[in-house]
VEXNULUM-118199 format. One record per residue (C-alpha): x, y, z; residue in one letter. Coordinates in steps of 0.5 Angstrom, whole numbers, plus 2048, in hexadecimal, padded with zeros to 3 digits. Each point is the difference from the previous one (the first is absolute). Layout:
N
XYZa/...
***
This chain:
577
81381189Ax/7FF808801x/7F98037FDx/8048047FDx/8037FA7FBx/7FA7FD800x/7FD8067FCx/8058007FCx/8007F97FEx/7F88017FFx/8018077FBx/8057FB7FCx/7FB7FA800x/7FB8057FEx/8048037FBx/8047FA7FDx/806804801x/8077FE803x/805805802x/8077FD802x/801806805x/7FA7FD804x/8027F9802x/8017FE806x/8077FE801x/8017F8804x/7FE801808x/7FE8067FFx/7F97FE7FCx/7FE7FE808x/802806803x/7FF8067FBx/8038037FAx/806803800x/7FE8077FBx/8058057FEx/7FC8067FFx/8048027FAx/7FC7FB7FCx/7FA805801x/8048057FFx/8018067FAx/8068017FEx/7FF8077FDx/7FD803808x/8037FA803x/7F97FF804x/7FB7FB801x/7FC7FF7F9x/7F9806801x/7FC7FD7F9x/8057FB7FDx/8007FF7F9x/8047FB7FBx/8038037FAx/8027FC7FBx/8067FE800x/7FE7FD808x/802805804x/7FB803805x/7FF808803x/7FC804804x/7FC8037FAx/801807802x/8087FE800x/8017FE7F9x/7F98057FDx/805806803x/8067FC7FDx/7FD7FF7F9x/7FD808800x/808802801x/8017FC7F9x/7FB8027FCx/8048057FCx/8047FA7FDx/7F97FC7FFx/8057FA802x/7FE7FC807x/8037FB803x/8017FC807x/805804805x/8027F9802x/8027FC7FBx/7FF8067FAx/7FC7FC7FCx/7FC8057FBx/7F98017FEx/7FD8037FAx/7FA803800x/7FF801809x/7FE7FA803x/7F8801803x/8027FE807x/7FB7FC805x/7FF7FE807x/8037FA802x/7FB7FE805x/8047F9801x/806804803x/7FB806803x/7FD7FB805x/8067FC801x/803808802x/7FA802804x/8027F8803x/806802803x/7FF806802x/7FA7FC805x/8047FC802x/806803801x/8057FB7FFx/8068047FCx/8077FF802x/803803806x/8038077FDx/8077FF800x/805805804x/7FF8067FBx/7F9800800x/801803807x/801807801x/806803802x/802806803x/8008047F9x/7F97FC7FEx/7F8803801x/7FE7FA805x/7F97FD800x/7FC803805x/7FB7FB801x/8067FB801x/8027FD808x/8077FD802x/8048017F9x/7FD8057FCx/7FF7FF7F9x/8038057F9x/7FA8047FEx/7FD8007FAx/7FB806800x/7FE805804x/7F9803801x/800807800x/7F9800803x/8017FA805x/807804801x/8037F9800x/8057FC7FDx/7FE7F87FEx/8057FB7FEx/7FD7FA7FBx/7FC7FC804x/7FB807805x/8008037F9x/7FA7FC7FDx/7FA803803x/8028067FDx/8007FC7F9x/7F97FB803x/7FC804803x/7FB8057FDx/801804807x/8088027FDx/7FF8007F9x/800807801x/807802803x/8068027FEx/8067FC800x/8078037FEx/8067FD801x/8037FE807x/802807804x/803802806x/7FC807800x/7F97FE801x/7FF803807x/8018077FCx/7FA7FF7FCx/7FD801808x/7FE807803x/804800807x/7FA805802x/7FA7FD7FEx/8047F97FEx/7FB8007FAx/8037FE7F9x/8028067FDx/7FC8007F9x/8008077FFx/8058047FEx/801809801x/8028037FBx/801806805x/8057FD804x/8027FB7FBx/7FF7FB805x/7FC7FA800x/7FA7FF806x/7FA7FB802x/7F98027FFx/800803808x/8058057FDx/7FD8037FBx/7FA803804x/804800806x/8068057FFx/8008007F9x/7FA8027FFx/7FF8057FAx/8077FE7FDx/8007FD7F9x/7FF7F9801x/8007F97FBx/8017FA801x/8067FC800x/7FE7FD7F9x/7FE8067FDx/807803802x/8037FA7FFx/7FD8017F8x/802807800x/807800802x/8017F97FBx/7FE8057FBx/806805802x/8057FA800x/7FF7FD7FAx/8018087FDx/807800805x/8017F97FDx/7FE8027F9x/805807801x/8067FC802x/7FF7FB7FAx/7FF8067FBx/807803804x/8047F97FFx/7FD7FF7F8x/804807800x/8057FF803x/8027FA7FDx/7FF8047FAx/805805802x/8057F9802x/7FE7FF7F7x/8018067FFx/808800804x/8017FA7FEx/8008037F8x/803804801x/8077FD804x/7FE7FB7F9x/8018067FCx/806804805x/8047F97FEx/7FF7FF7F9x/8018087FEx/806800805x/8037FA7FCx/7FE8037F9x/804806803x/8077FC802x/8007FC7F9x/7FF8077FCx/805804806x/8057FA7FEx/7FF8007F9x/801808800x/805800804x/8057FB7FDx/7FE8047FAx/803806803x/8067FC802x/8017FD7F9x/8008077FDx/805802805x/8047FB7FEx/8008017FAx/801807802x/8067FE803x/8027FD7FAx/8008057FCx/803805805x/8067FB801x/8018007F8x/800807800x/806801805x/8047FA7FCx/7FF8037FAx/802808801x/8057FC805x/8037FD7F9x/8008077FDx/803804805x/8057FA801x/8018007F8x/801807800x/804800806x/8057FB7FDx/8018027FAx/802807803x/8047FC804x/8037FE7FAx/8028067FDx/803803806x/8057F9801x/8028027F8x/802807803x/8027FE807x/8047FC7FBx/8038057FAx/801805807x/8067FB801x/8027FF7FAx/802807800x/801801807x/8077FB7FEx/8028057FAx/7FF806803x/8047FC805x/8067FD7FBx/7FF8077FEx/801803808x/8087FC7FFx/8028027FAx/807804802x/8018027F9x/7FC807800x/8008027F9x/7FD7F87FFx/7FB802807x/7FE8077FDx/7FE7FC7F9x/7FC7FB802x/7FD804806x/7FB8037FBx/7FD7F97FFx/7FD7FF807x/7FC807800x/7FD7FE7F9x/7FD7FA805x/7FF803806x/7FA8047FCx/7FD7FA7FDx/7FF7FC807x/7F9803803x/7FD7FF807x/7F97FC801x/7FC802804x/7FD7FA804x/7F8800801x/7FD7FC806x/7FB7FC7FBx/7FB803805x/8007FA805x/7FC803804x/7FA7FE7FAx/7FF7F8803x/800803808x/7FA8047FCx/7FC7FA7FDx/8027FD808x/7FD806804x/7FA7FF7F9x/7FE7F9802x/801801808x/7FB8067FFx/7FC7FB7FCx/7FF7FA806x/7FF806804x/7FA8037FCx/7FE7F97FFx/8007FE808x/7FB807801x/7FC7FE7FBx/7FF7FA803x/7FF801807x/7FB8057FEx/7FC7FC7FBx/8007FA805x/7FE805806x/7FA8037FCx/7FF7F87FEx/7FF7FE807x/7FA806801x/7FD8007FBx/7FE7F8801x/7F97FF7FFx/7FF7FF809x/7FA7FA801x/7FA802802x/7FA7FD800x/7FB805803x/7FD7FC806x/7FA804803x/802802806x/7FD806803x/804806803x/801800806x/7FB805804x/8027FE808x/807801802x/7FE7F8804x/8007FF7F7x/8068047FFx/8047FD804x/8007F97FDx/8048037FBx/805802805x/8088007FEx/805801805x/8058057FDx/807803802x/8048067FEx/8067FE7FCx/807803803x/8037FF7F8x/7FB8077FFx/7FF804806x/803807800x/805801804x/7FD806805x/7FB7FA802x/8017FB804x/7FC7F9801x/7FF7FC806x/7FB7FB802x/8027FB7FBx/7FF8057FAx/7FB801802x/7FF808802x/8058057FEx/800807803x/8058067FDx/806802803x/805805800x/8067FC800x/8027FC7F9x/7FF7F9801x/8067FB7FFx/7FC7FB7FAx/8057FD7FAx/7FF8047FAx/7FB7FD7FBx/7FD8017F9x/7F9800803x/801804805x/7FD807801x/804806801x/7FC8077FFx/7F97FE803x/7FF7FE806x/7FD7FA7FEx/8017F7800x/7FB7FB7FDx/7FE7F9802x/8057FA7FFx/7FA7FB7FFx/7FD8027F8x/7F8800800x/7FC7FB7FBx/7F97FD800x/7FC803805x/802803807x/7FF805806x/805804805x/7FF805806x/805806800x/801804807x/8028087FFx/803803806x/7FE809801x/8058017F9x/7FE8007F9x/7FF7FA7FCx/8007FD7FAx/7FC7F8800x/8037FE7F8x/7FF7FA7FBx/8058007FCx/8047FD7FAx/8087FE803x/8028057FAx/7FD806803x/805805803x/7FB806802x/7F97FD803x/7F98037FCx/8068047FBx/7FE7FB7FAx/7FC7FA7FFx/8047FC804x/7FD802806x/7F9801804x/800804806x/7FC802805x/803806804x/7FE802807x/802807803x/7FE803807x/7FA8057FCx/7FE7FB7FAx/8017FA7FCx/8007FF7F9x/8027FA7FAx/8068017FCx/8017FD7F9x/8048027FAx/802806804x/7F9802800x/7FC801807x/7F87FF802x/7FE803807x/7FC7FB804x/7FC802805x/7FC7FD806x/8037FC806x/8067FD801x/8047FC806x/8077FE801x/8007F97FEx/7FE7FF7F7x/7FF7FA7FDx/8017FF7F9x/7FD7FA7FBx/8037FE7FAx/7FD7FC7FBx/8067FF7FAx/7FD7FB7FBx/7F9805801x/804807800x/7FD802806x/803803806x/7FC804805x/802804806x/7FD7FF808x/800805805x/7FF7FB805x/7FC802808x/7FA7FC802x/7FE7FF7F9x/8038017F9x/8008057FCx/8028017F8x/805806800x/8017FE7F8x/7FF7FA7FBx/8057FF7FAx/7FD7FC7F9x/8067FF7FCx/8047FB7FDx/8077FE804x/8057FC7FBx/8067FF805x/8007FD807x/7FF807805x/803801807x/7FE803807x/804807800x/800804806x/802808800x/801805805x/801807801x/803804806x/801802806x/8067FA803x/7FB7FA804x/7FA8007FCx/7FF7F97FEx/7FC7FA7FCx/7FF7FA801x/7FD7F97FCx/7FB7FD806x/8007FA802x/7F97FC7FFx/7FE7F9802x/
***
């Protein structure tokens, strides 16, 4: 029997104790015992026990394993065991087994673990051992004074002997020679603020000397320091962010029931309308029966008496007939005197048209109607689009200062063919445009301008976004615009900045402000719509602010481009990555 079992088999004797993981197992009792280390081991570091207690409920730990695993749970007041989560209230006072801490330091002596099994060997992705022969080991630490890694079984001097007590043990890492100095190849304990470098203590009064040195830790403390506040800012930016994430949430909450309530009422109003223009027609539909009813009566009725006439006509027409061959001429003369009698009681009618023309009237009344109904409509219903409150919640983003910061905001726009002027060409994808002395052949269109040389962007501009306009050696106007302008900087509508040979100047409400300083030929224009704020670039090595307008934009807006003679001077929307 091994010495190692027949200490064990003493300790029990001595303390009356069996532990069923302990006995030997058949034949093997002459041979030695078959442990398994994990009996031995804690299941919260996975490791031998160091200073074993029991717990209560039987389960064992290294004492700073289950004291560092109860200090997280002393908020709750509630302990328990992280095997079998038995709860203890209050905190149990733990002690040392000694039973178990020698038969621990037994095993350790005497070496008589289980052979590891395959993944306890280092693979190529693992820190190996760098005490190991043949097949290395995983390591468990490195030692960043002895600038070498351990596995479990060359790592317990450090844990027994006072002589590593104070070394520094760190997770296994591939990188310990970089602690090294490759000129003195000492430790490099020292850190230079000066060259922001660490060194070893040769260095600083070497080639360092006079630099502004500290130790490795001391720096260590400063920069941790410096990363808790970083760590703290983007905290306190995420609780902000989350905050406007609410905050938008609300308001799509908001957006939907307010654009529900408006579809109930716009149908409850509409069918409203509808009811009351049937009811319009209804009336307008008596109103024609009726007067149709009255004229018809009155045209009957006239009828009527003309029928008694046509017929009292021909009555006397057959007399004056019979008259007509009477061959007796005395008899002829005697009775002839009786037809101009009549003849003077016949009257001629003048027949009137019955104003037929009245019901075309109330015809052309309700088309004008629907028509005057049909304008309100669109009008109310444009206006209504324009005037919807827009979402906005206001995130705090700054202004862009760099041009590197204007170009996030970078929008990809073209010059729209429905717009241009026809004494402008455009070419390069609609993107340039240059004046012409020949019309060009574009199909008539609403939108198209016809007594300025001007064109505006396809694309329409919301939100936040940036551009860059190239102007040839002519005049050039770089514009903001609503669709509906027709003359850029002539009204409200519009916001121009306008370069000519000898000035520059900003137009808007047909009102011009001089701009003096430096200008280039390229000018890069920043719109923030839902802010209200558009500003304009001159764009060389730097940016400069030509003018910055503050307003409040109720429409979405449109690039516009106006050029003056001579024939051949051009503009031209850059293309920027």
């Amino acid at each position: 029997m091994s010495r190692f079992w027949i200490n064990v088999q003493a300790l029990l004797k001595k303390s009356g104790t069996i532990l069923s993981f302990l006995k030997p197992r058949g034949e093997m009792e002459q041979q030695g015992v078959q442990l398994d280390q994990e009996n031995f081991s804690c299941s919260i570091c996975l490791d031998l026990l160091e200073d074993p207690v029991a717990i209560p409920c039987g389960h064992s730990y290294c004492m700073s394993c289950i004291e560092g695993f109860w200090d997280g749970e002393d908020v709750k007041e509630i302990y328990n065991c992280p095997q079998c989560r038995q709860t203890f209230i209050p905190r149990p006072v733990l002690m040392k087994n000694t039973m178990l801490a020698d038969l621990v330091e037994e095993l350790k002596k005497t070496g008589l673990q289980a052979a590891p099994a395959d993944h306890c060997y280092a693979g190529p992705e693992d820190v190996a051992c760098d005490v190991c022969t043949g097949r290395k080991l995983k390591a468990l630490k490195s030692c960043l004074v002895c600038l070498a890694s351990y596995c479990e079984n060359h790592l317990q001097p450090h844990y027994e002997s006072p002589t590593f007590k104070k070394h520094k043990l760190v997770d296994p890492s591939k990188k310990l020679q970089e602690n090294i100095c490759s000129r003195h190849d000492e430790v490099m304990k020292m850190f230079c603020r000066t060259d922001q470098q660490s060194i070893c203590y040769l260095c600083s009064v070497d080639e360092h000397k006079g630099h502004d040195t500290v130790s490795t830790a001391a720096e260590r403390t400063e920069r941790q320091r410096e990363l808790e506040v970083s760590r703290q800012n983007i905290q306190q930016r995420i609780q902000d962010r989350e905050k406007d994430v609410k905050l938008l949430q609300q308001e799509v909450e908001a957006v939907s029931r307010s654009a529900d309530k408006a579809v109930e009422d716009s149908e409850k109003i509409l069918t409203e309308l509808i009811l009351l223009i049937q009811k319009r027609s209804c009336d307008v539909k008596q109103q024609i029966r009726s007067q149709q009813e009255t004229e018809v009566s009155r045209v009957k009725e006239l009828q009527e008496k003309l029928e008694q006439e046509i017929t009292e006509l021909k009555r006397k027409d057959a007399e004056l007939k019979q008259l007509s061959h009477t061959e007796d001429h005395n008899q002829f003369l005697q009775n002839y005197s009786s037809p101009t009698c009549l003849s003077g009681s016949m009257y001629l009618t003048q027949i009137d048209p019955f104003c037929l023309w009245h019901f075309d009237e109330i015809r052309n009344t309700v088309s004008e109607l629907r028509d005057q109904l049909q304008d309100i409509l669109r009008e109310k219903c444009t206006n209504t689009s324009l005037t919807v409150t827009e979402v906005d919640v206001l995130l705090s983003e700054p202004e862009p200062k760099t041009r590197a910061e204007f170009l996030k905001y970078l929008c990809q726009i073209t010059l729209d063919p429905n717009t241009v002027n026809t004494r402008l060409s455009l070419s390069k994808g609609n993107k340039s445009v240059r004046v012409v002395s020949q019309q060009q052949c574009y199909p008539d269109h609403s939108d198209r301008f016809t007594n300025w040389y001007q064109v505006l962007s396809r694309e329409s501009l919301t939100g936040r976004c940036y551009w860059e306009v190239k102007k040839g050696k002519g005049g050039v106007s770089v514009v903001v615009a609503y669709k509906s302008i027709s003359r850029f900087g002539s009204d409200y509508r519009s916001w121009a900045i306008d370069f000519f040979k000898n000035r520059c100047q900003f137009r808007h409400e047909n009102i011009s402000v001089p701009i003096p300083g430096p200008r280039s030929s390229r000018i890069g224009v920043y719109l923030d719509h839902s802010a209200g704020i558009l500003s304009f670039y001159s764009i060389s090595k730097t940016m400069t602010l030509l003018h910055r307008v503050q307003t409040t934009f109720t429409q979405p807006l449109y690039a516009g481009l106006q050029l003056f003679c001579p024939v051949g001077n051009t503009a031209e929307l850059c293309r920027l990555e």
